[in-house]
C-alpha positions in Angstrom: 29.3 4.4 -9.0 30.7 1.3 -10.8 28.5 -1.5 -12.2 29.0 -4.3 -10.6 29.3 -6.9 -13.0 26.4 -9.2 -14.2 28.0 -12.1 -12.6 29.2 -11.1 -9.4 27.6 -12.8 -6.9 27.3 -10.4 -4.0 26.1 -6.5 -4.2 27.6 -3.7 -1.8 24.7 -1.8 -0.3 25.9 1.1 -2.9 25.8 -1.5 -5.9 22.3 -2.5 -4.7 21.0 1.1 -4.1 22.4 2.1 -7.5 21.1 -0.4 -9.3 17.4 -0.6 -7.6 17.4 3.0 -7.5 16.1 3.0 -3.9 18.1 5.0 -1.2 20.7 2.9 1.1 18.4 4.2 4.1 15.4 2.1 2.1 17.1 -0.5 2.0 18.2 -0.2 5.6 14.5 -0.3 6.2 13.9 -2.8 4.4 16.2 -5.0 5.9 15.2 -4.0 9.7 11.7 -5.0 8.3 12.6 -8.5 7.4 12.1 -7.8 3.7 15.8 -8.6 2.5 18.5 -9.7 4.1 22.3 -9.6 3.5 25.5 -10.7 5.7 28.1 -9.0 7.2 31.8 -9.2 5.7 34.9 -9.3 8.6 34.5 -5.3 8.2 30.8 -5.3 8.5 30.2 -4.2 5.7 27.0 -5.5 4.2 26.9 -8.1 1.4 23.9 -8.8 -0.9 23.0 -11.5 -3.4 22.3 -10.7 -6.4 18.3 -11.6 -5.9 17.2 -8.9 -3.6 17.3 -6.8 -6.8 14.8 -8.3 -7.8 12.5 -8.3 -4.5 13.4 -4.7 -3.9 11.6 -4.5 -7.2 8.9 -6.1 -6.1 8.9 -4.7 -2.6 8.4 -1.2 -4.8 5.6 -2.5 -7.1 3.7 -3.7 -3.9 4.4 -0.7 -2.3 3.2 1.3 -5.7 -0.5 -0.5 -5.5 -0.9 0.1 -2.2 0.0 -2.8 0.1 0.9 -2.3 3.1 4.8 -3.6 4.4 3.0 -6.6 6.3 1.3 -7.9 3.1 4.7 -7.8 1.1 6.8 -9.5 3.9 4.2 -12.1 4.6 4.5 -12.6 0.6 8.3 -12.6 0.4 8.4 -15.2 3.1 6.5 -17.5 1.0 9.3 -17.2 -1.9 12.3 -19.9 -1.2 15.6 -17.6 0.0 18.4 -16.8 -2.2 16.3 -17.3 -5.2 15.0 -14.5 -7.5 11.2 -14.7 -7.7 9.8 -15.6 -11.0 7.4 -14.9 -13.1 5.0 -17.4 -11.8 5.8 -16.8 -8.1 4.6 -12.9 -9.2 2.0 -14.4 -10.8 0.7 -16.4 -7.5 1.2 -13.8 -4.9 -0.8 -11.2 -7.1 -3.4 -12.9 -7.6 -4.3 -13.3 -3.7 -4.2 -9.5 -3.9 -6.3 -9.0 -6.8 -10.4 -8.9 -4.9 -8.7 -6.0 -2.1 -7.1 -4.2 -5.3 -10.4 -4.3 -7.4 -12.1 -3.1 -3.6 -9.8 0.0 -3.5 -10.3 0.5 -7.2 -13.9 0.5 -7.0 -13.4 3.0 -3.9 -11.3 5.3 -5.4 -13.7 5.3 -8.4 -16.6 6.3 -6.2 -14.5 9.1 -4.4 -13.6 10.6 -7.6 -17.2 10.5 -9.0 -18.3 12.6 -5.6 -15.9 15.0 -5.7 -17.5 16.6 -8.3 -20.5 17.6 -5.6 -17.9 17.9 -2.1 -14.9 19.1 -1.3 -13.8 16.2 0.9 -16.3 17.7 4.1 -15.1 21.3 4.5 -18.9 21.5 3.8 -19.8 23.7 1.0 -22.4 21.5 -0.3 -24.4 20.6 2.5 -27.8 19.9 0.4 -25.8 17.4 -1.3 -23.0 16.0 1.4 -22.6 11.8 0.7 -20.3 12.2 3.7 -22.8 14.1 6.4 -23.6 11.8 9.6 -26.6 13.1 10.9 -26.2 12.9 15.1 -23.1 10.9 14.0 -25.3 7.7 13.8 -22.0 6.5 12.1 -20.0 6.3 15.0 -21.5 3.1 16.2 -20.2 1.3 13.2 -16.4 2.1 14.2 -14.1 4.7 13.8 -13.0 7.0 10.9 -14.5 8.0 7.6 -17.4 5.3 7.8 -19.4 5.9 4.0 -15.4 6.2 2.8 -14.8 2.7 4.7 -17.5 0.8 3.2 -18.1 -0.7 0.1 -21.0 1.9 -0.7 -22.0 5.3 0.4 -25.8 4.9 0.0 -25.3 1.3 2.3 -23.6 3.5 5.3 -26.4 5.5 5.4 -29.1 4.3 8.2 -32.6 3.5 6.3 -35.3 6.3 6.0 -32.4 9.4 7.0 -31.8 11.6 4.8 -28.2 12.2 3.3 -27.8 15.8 3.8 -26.8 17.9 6.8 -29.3 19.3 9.0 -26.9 23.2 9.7 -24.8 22.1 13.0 -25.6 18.3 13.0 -23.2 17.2 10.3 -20.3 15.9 11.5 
């Protein structure tokens, strides 16, 4: 594939892909998701300015910290269109992520540090389960892995029960 030159001003869908290294179907996706946008020649062929490289970079270092599509479009949207984001629009938008990064941080910390005692509830450390939910006393909080949900394993647990499993009552 050819370089397109630094000044052209619109990208094929190859050029783009090439130069991003994200797959034409990606950016397919991206584009059904509202993320980028191009236009259609007389052959309809699609056309890109030269800024979505830089939002599919960003779109791929959002993705790479864990945000969710919705997040990134609702970001991208706040950028003025047909310019290349900047340092200080990166700079903005990050920061409104930066408590629910150090949250999933600080969660991913804690399920590292228990691994060490369980194997993700298979059980075969019952004694010492952080994840056991004695008559399921969990589910009333919502579903899914409630002590993995919340911002503390010792918090989930209901006052004066104990952590471990009781044989056939985990669960």
């Amino acid at each position: 594939m050819e370089h397109p030159r630094w000044d052209a001003g619109e990208l094929t869908v190859g050029q783009v892909a090439a130069r991003s290294g994200v797959a034409v179907s990606a950016l397919h996706f991206y584009e059904a998701k509202g993320l980028i946008r191009s236009r259609r020649t007389a052959g309809n062929q699609r056309r890109y300015t030269r800024d979505v490289l830089r939002r599919v970079a960003f779109i791929r270092v959002s993705q790479r910290v864990g945000l969710p599509l919705s997040q990134i479009r609702e970001a991208l949207a706040r950028l003025p269109d047909e310019r290349t984001p900047t340092r200080m629009d990166w700079a903005r938008l990050s920061a409104s992520w930066r408590s629910e990064l150090d949250a999933r941080i600080e969660q991913l910390q804690r399920l590292r540090d228990d691994l060490t005692d369980c194997i993700g509830c298979g059980c075969l450390s019952l004694s010492r389960c952080r994840l056991s939910n004695l008559y399921d006393r969990l589910g009333e909080q919502g579903p899914g892995p409630r002590r993995l949900l919340t911002e503390t394993a010792a918090s989930a647990a209901p006052a004066g029960e104990p952590d471990a499993c009781d044989g056939d009552q985990c669960g």
